[in-house]
Structure formats: C-alpha cells, structure tokens
C-alpha positions as CSV (number, residue, x, y, z in Angstrom):
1,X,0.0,0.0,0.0
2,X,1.6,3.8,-1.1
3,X,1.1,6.0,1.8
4,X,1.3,9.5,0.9
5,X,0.7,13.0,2.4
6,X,-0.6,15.6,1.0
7,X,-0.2,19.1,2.4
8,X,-2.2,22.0,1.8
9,X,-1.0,25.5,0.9
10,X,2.5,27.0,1.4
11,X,4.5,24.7,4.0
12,X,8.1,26.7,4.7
13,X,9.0,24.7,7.8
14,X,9.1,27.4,9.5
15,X,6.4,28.9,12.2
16,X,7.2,32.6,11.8
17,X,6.9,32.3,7.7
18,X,3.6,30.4,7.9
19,X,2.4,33.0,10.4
20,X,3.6,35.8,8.0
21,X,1.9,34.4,4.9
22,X,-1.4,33.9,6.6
23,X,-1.2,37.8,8.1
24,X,-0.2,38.9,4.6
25,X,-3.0,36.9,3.0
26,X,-5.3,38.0,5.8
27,X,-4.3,41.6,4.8
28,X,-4.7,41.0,1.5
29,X,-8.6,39.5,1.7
30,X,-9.1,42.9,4.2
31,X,-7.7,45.1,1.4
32,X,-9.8,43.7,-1.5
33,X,-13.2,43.8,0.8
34,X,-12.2,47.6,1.7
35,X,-11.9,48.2,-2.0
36,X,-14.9,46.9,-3.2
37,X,-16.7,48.5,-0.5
38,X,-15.1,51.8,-1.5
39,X,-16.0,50.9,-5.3
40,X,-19.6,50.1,-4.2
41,X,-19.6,53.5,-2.5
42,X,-18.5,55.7,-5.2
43,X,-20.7,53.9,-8.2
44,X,-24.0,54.0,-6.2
45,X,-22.8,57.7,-5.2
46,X,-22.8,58.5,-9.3
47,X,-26.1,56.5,-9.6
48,X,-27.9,58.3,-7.1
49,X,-26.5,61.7,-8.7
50,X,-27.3,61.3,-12.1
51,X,-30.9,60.0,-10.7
52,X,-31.5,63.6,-9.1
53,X,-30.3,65.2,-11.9
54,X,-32.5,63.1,-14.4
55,X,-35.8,63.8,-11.8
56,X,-35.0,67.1,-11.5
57,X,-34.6,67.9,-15.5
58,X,-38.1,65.9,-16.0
59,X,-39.6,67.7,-13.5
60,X,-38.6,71.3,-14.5
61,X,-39.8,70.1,-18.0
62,X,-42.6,69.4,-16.9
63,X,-43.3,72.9,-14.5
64,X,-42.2,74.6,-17.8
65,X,-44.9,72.6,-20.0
66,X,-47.3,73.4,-17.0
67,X,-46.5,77.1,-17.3
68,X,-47.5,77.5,-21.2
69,X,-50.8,77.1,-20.4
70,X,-53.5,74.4,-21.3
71,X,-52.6,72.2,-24.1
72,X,-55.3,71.1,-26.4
73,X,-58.9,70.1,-24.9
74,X,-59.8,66.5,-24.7
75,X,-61.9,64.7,-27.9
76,X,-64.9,64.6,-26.0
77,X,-65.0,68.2,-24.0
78,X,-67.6,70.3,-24.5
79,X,-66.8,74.0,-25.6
80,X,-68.1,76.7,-23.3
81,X,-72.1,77.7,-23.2
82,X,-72.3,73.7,-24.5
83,X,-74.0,74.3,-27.6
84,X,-72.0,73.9,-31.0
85,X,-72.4,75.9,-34.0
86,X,-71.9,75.2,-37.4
87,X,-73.6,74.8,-40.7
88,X,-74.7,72.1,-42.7
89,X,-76.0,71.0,-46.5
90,X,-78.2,68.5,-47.6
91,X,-77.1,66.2,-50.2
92,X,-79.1,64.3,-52.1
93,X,-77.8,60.6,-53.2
94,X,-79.1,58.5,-55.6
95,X,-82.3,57.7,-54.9
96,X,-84.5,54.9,-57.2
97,X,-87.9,56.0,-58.2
C-alpha cells in the first residue's frame, strides 16, 4: 500500500513564515473587501446623482410645460355655453324611383 501525504497551501518549515503568509493573505482578503466597498460607494454615489439630476430635469420640463398654459382640450369636451355651432348642407344621393 503507497502511503502518501498531502499538504495544503505554502509549508516553509518554518512557524514565523507560515504565520507571516497567513497575516499577509489575511491583509490581502481585508484590502480587497475595503476596496470593493469603497468601489460600491462611489458607483452608487454616481447613480444616485445622475438619478436627481434626471428627476429634477423631467420635473422642471414638466413645471415649464405646465407654465405655457393648457394644451389642447380633450376629444370629447364640451366648448363653453355647451351648444355647437356650425352649418350644414343637404345632399341628395341617388335615390330609385
């Protein structure tokens, strides 16, 4: 039977290097998770800017398009005093005798 042994990860032989390589790895790991932390941050800080400036333009667009006054009246509204004027001619089709 082959009896082998298999190690895991850097083995220096030495205590104070395999105590140094898991503080540096450890720092490492720390490092990336402030990064992208900091990245997070700074992306969702530029979302949520252009957002405000995109709500604000709409709504100033739409104060201005309030501001010029009513815009055309609906199909179906009535003009004012409710009756409607206008003329009219008779046309006679073909009719059989």
């Amino acid at each position: 039977m082959k009896n082998t042994i298999y190690t895991r990860g850097f083995s220096a032989g030495n205590p104070i290097a395999n105590a140094l390589v898991v503080i540096v790895g450890a720092l490492a790991i720390a490092a990336s998770i402030v990064l992208g932390f900091v990245a997070f941050v700074v992306l969702g800080s530029i979302i949520l800017v252009l957002a405000a400036i995109v709500g604000i333009r709409v709504w100033w667009f739409n104060r201005q398009l309030r501001r010029q006054g009513p815009g055309p009246a609906a199909p179906d509204a009535r003009p004012e005093g409710g009756v409607i004027e206008g003329e009219y001619h008779v046309v006679k089709g073909d009719e059989k005798p």
